[in-house]
C-alpha angles and dihedrals in degrees: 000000000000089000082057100045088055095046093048079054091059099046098052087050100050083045091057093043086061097037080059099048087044095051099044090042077057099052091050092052093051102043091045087048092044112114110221122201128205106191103207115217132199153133100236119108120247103259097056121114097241083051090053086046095056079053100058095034085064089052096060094039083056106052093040089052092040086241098306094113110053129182124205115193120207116190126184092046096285094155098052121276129308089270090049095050100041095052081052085053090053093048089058099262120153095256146127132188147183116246150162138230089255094065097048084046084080081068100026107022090187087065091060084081095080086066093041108110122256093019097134127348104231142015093265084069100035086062095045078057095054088046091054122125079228094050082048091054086055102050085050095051085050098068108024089055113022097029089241117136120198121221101185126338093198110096110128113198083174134234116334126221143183130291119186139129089261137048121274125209104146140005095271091073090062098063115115087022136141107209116170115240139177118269096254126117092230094057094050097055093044101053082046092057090052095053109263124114107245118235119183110227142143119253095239088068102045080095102045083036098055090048098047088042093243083131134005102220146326154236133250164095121297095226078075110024085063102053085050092054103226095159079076081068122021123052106216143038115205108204095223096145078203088162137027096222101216106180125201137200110220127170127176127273090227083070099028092061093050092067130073117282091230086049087053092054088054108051086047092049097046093046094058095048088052094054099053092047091049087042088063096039080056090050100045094048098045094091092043093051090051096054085049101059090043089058089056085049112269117137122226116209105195125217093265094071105050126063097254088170093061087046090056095041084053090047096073091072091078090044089053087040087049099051085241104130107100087025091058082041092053083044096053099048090048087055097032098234 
């Protein structure tokens, strides 16, 4: 009795042994089979080189992952606008987005200085900024604290100017003006220290807002302003430069940590790699898509006609109303500027 009862031990064991194998041989073919999907969110038109960038960047994820990590990009805000997304990124949904450095200032208001004008003077700072120990603290902070991760903070759309109905060459000529900005504290601020009167509004209604006098005008890079065709309705373009626009993805960390370590690298890895190739897309085409809109009657006005130097002197207001002064100072000695 005793010899069957052993033996009926054994058996059970060695059938939940195998029970076990078999389960966790399962899982891993399930999970390696699994299709993850990364929905990419912005307000940028199709047709516009970071679009194509997000493109490109999904290509390579792809290919890398053996199309078990796919990326959908969605331009012209058809996924709501940059808040709503990013509080669906927070709750664990499937989402990216392009952001700034204004709008992660609401978790991390130190990070809202990379928006702020006159912080650096062309893309090779901006991305000594980004490679800052004090950039690194943010991103961090980002994440430990707020549940944002951060895939790659170096996506350079390149300076922004001035579009109105009149010429602009100092900031004089902004008083008593409606220029769209983007909701963040930090860009409001900013566009009020140079002159303008700030009014939040998304990028897809600078066009219809300009016609029905909502606004009078905007701000922004030409790598935008041209696919939306603004030319169509502003008259000139006043080459400021007031702020170095550096774009970031970020996705939440609910979502990120559901998917594979080794997906994660890649995704990390590829979109790097995207960024630096569509930065340089952005920098090649500005001139073309200036020319552009100045075939289809838009007047440029170029730097060297307008006081950049009072712009900039105006500019210190919003780093005294933000609170950035010693902060832009610590900046400054880590990149050397």
């Amino acid at each position: 009795m005793k010899k069957i009862i052993s033996i009926l031990l054994v058996t059970l064991m060695l059938i939940t042994l195998f029970a076990g194998c078999n389960s966790n041989s399962s899982t891993g073919e399930s999970s390696k089979d699994k299709v993850y999907t990364l929905k990419m969110s912005t307000q940028l038109n199709d047709g516009s080189p970071f679009v194509e960038g997000f493109k490109a960047w999904a290509e390579a994820v792809k290919e890398r992952t053996n199309g078990k990590l796919i990326i959908e990009v969605y331009p012209s805000a058809a996924l709501g606008s940059d808040e709503d997304v990013i509080e669906q990124a927070l709750e664990g949904v499937n989402v990216a987005v392009l952001t700034d450095g204004g709008r992660m200032a609401n978790y991390v208001p130190d990070m809202g200085i990379i928006n702020t004008a006159y912080i650096a003077d062309n893309y090779e700072e901006m991305v000594k900024i980004t490679e800052s120990d004090t950039f690194a603290g943010w991103v961090k902070e980002l994440s430990s604290e707020h549940g944002i991760e951060v895939l790659n903070f170096a996506w350079y759309d390149g300076p922004r100017h001035f579009l109105t109905n009149k010429p602009i060459h100092s900031p004089d000529d902004l008083k008593d003006t409606l220029i769209r900005t983007p909701g963040a504290d930090v860009w409001s601020k900013s566009i009020a220290a140079l002159g303008a009167t700030p009014v939040a509004l998304g990028w897809n209604d600078v066009y219809n807002g300009v016609q029905t006098k909502v606004i009078d005008g905007a701000e922004g890079q030409t790598s935008a302003s041209y696919p939306a065709r603004l030319y169509e309705v502003l008259k000139y373009m006043s080459k400021t430069g007031h702020i170095q626009l550096m774009n970031g993805i970020i996705v939440g960390e609910k979502w990120l940590s559901t998917i594979p370590e080794e997906y994660q690298t890649i995704l990390k890895e590829e979109c790097a790699k995207a960024a630096a190739d569509a930065s340089k897309v952005v920098m090649e085409k500005a001139e073309e898509y200036e020319a552009e809109m100045a075939k289809n009657g838009m007047t440029i006005i170029e730097a060297d006609e307008i006081d950049i130097e009072a712009f900039k002197k105006a500019a210190e207001k919003a780093y005294e109303d933000l609170g950035y002064v010693e902060l832009r100072q610590q900046i400054y000695s880590e990149i050397g500027k």
